[in-house]
DSSP file (Angstrom, degrees, kcal/mol; ACC not computed):
  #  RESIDUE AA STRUCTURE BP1 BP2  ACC     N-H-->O    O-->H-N    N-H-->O    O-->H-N    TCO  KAPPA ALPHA  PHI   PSI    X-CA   Y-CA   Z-CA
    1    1 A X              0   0    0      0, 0.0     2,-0.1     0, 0.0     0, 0.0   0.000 360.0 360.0 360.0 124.1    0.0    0.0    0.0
    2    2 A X        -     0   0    0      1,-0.0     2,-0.4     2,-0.0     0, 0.0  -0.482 360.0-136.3 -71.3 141.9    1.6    3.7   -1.1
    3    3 A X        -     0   0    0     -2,-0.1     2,-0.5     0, 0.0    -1,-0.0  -0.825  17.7-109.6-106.4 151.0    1.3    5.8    1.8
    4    4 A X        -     0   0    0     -2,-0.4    -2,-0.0     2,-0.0     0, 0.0  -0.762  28.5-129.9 -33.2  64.9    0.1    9.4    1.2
    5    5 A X        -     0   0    0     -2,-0.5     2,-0.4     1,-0.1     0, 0.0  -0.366  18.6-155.3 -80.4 156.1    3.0   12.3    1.7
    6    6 A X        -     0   0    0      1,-0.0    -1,-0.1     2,-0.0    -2,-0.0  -0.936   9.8-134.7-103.1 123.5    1.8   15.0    3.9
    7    7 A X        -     0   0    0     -2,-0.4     2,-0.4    79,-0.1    79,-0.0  -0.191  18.7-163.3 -63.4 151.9    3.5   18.7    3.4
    8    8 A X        -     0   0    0      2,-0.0     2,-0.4     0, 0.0    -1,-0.1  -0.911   7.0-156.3-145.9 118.5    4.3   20.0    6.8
    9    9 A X        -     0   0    0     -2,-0.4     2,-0.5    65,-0.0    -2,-0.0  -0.911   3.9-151.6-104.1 128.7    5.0   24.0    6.7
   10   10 A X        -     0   0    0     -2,-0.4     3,-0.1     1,-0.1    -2,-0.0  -0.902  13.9-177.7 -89.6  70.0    6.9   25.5    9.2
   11   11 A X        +     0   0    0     -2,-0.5     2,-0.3     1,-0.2    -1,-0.1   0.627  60.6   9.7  25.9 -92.4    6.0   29.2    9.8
   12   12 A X        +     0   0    0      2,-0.0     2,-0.3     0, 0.0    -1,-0.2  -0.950  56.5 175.9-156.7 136.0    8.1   30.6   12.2
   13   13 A X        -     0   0    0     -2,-0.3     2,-0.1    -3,-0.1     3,-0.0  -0.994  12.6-155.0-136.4 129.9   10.9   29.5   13.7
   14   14 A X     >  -     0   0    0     -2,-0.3     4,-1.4     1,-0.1    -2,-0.0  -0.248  28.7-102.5 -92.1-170.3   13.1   31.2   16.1
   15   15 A X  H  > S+     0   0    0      1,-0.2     4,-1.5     2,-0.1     5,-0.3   0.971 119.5  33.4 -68.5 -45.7   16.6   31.2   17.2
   16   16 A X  H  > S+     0   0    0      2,-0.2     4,-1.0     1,-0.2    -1,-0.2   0.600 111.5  60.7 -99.9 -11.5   16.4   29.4   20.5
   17   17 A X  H  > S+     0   0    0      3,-0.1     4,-2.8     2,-0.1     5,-0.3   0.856 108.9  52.0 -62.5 -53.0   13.3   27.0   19.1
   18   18 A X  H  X S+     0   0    0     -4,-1.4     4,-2.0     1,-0.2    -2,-0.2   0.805 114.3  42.1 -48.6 -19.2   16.6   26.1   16.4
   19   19 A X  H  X>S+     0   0    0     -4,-1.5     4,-2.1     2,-0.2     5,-0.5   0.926 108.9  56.9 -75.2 -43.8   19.1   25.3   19.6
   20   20 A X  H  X5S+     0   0    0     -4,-1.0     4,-2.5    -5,-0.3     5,-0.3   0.930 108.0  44.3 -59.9 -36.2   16.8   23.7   21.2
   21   21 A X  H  X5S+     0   0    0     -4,-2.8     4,-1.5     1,-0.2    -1,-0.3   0.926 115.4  51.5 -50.6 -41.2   16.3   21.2   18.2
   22   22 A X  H  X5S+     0   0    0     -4,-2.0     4,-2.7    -5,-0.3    -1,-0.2   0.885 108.2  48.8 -77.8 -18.5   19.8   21.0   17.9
   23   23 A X  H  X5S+     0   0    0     -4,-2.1     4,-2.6     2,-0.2     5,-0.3   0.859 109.6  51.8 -26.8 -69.8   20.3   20.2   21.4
   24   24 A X  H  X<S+     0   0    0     -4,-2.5     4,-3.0    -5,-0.5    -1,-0.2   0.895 106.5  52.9 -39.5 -45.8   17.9   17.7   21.4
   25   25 A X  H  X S+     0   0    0     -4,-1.5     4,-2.1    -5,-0.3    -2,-0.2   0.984 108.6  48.4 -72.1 -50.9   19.3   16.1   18.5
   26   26 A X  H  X S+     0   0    0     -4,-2.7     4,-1.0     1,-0.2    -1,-0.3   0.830 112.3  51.9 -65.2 -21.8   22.9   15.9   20.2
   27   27 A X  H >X S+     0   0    0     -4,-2.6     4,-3.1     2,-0.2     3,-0.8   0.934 102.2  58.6 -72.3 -36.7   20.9   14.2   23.8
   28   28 A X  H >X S+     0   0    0     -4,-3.0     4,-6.7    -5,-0.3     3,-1.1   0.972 112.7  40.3 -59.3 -57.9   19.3   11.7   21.4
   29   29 A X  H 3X S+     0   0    0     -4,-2.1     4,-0.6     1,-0.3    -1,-0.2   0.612 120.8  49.4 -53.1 -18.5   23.7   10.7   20.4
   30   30 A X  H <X S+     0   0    0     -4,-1.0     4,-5.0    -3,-0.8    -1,-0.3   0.887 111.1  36.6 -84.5 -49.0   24.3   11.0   23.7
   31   31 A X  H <X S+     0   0    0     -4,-3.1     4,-1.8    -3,-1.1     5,-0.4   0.901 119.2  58.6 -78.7 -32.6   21.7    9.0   25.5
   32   32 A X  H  < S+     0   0    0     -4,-6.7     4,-0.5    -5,-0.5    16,-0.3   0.946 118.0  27.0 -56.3 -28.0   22.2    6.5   22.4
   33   33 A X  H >X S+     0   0    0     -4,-0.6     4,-1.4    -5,-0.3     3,-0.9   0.925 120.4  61.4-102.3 -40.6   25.8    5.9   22.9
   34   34 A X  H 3X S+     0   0    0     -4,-5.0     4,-2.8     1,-0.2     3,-0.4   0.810 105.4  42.2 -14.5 -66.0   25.5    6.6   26.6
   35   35 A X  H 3X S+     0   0    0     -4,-1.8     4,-0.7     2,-0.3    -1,-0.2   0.725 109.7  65.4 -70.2 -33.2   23.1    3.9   27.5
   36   36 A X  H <4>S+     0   0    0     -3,-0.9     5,-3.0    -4,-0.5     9,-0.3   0.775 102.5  41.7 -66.4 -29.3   25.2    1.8   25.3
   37   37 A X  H ><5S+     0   0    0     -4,-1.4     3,-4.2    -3,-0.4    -2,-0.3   0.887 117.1  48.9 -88.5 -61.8   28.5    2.0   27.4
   38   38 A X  H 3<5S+     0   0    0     -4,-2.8    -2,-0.2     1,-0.4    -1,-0.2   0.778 107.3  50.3 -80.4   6.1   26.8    1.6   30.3
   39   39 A X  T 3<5S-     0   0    0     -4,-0.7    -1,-0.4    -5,-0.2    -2,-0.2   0.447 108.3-123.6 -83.6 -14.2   25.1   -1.0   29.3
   40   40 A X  T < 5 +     0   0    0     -3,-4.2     2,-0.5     1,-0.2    -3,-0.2   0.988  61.9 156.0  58.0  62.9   28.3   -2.4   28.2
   41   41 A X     >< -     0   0    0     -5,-3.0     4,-2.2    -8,-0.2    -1,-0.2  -0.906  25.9-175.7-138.2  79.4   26.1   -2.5   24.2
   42   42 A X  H  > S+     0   0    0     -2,-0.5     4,-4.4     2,-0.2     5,-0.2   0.908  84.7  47.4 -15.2 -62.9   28.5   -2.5   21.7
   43   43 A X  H  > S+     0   0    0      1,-0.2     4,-1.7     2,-0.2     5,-0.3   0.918 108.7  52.3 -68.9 -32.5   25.6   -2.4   19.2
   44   44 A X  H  > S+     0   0    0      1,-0.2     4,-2.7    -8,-0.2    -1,-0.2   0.929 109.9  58.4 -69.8 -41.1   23.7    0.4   21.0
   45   45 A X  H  X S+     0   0    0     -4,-2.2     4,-2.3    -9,-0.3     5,-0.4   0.973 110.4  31.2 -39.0 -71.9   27.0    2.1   20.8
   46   46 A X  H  < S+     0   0    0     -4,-4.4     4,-0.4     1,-0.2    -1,-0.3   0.581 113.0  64.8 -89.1  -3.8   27.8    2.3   17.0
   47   47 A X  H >X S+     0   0    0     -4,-1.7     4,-3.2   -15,-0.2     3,-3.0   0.879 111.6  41.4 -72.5 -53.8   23.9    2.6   16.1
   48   48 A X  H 3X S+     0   0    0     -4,-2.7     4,-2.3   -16,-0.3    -2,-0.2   0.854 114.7  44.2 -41.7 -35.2   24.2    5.8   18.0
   49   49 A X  H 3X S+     0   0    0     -4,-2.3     4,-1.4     1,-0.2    -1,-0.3   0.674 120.4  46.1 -85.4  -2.4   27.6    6.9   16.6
   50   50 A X  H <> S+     0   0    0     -3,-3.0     4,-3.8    -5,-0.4     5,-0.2   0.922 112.7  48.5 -92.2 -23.1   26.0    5.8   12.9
   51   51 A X  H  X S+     0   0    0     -4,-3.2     4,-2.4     1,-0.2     5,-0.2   0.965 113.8  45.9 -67.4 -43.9   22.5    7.7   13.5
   52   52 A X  H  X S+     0   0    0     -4,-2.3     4,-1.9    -5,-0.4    -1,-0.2   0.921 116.0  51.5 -83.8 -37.8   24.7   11.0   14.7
   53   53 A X  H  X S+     0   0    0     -4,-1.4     4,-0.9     2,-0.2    -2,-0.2   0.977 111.8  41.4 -39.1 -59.2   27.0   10.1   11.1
   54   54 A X  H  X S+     0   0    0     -4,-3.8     4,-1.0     1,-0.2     3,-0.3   0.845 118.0  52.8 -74.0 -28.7   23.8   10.0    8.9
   55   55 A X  H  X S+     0   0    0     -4,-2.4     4,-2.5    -5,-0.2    -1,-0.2   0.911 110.5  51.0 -16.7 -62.2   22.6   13.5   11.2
   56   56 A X  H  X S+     0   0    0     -4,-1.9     4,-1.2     2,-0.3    -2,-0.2   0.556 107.1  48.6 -80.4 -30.0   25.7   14.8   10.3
   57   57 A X  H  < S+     0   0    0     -4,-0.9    -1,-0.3    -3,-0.3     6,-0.2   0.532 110.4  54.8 -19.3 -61.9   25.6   14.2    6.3
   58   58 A X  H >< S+     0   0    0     -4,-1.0     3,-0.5    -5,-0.2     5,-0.5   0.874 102.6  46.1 -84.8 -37.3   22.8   15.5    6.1
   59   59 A X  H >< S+     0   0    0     -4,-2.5     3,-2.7     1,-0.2     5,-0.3   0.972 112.5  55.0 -67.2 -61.2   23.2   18.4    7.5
   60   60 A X  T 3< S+     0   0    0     -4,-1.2    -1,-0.2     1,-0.2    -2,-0.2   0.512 101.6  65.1 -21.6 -17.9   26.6   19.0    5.5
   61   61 A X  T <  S-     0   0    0     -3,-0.5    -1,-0.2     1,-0.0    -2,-0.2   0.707 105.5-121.1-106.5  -7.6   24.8   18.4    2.5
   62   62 A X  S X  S+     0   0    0     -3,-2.7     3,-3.7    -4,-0.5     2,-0.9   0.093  77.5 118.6 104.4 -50.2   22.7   20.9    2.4
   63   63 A X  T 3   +     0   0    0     -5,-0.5    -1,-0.1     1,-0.3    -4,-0.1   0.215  64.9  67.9 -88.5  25.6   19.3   18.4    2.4
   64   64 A X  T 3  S+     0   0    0     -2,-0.9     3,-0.4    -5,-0.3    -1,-0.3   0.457 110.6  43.1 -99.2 -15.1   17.5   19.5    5.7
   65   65 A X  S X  S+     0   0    0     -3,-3.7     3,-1.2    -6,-0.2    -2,-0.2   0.473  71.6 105.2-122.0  34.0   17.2   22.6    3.6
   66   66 A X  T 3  S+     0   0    0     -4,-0.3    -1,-0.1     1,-0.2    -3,-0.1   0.613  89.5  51.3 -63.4 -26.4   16.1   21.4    0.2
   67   67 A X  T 3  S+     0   0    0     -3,-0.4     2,-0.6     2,-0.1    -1,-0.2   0.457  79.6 101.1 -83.0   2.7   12.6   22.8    1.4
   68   68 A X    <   -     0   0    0     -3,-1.2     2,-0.3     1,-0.1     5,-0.1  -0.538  48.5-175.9 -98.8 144.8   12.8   26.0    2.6
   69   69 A X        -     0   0    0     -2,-0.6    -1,-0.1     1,-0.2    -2,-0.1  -0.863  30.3 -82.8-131.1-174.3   12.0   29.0    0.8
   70   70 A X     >  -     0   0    0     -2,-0.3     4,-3.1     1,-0.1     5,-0.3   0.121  52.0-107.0 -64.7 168.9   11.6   32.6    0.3
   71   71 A X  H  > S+     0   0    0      2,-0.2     4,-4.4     3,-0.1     5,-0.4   0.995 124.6  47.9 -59.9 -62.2    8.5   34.3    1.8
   72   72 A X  H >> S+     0   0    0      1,-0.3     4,-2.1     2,-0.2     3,-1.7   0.923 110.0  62.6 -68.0 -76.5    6.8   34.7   -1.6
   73   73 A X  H 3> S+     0   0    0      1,-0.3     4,-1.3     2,-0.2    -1,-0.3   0.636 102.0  45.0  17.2 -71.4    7.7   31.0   -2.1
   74   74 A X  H 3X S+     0   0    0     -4,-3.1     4,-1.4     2,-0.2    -1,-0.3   0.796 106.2  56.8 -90.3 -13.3    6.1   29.8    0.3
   75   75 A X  H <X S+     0   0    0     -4,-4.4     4,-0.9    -3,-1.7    -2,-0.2   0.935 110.7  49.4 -64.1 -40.9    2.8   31.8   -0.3
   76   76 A X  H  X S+     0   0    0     -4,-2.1     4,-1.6    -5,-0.4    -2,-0.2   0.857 107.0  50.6 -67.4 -31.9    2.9   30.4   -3.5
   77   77 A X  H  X S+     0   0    0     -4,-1.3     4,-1.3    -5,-0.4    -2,-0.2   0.738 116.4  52.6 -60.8 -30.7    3.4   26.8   -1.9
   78   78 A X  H  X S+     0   0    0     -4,-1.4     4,-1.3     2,-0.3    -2,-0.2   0.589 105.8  44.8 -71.9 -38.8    0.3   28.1    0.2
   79   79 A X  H  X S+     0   0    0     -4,-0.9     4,-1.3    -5,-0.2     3,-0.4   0.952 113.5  51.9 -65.1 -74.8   -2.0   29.0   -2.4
   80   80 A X  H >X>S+     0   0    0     -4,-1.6     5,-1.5     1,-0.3     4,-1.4   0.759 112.8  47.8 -53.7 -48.2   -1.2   25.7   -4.4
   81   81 A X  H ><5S+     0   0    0     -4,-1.3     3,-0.5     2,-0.3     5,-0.3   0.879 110.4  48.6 -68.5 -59.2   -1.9   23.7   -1.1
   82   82 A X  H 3<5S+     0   0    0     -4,-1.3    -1,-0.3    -3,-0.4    -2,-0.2   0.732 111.4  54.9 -58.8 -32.1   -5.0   25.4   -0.5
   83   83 A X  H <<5S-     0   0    0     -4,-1.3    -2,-0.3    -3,-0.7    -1,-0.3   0.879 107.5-121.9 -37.1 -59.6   -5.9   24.8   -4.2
   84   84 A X  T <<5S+     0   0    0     -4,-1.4    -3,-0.2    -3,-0.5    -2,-0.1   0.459  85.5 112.8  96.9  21.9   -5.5   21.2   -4.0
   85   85 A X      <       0   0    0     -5,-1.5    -4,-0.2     1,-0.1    -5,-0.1   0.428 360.0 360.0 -99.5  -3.1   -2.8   21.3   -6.8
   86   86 A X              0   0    0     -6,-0.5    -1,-0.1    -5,-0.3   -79,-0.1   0.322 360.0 360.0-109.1 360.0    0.1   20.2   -4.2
């Protein structure tokens, strides 16, 4: 069964909403590889250090912001949505 994608528009964002995400992101690598040493978890270990790799990638590459536009961008992204052409 094809699943449906649903656009998800992001408004407004501030500075300190953006730390906190990144913050967040760096507790997930932590508590992943964390929990993994003290767990003595090898595996828990290196999923964490490969999840913070493919993070890391991505962010270098540019494709966490392959959506973002201009204001007028996204009003036009806005329009079309509300149309039913998106």
């Amino acid at each position: 069964m094809a699943t449906k994608e649903v656009p998800v528009v992001i408004i407004h964002e501030t500075i300190v909403k953006s730390w906190l995400r990144d913050i967040s992101t760096f507790a997930l690598f932590a508590a992943l590889i964390g929990v993994g040493w003290l767990l003595d978890s090898g595996a828990m270990q290196w999923m964490g250090a490969i999840i913070a790799f493919i993070t890391i990638l991505t962010r270098a590459n540019g494709l966490h912001k392959k959506n973002r536009k201009s204001i007028s961008e996204a009003r036009q992204f806005l329009d079309d949505l509300e149309a039913g052409r998106v």
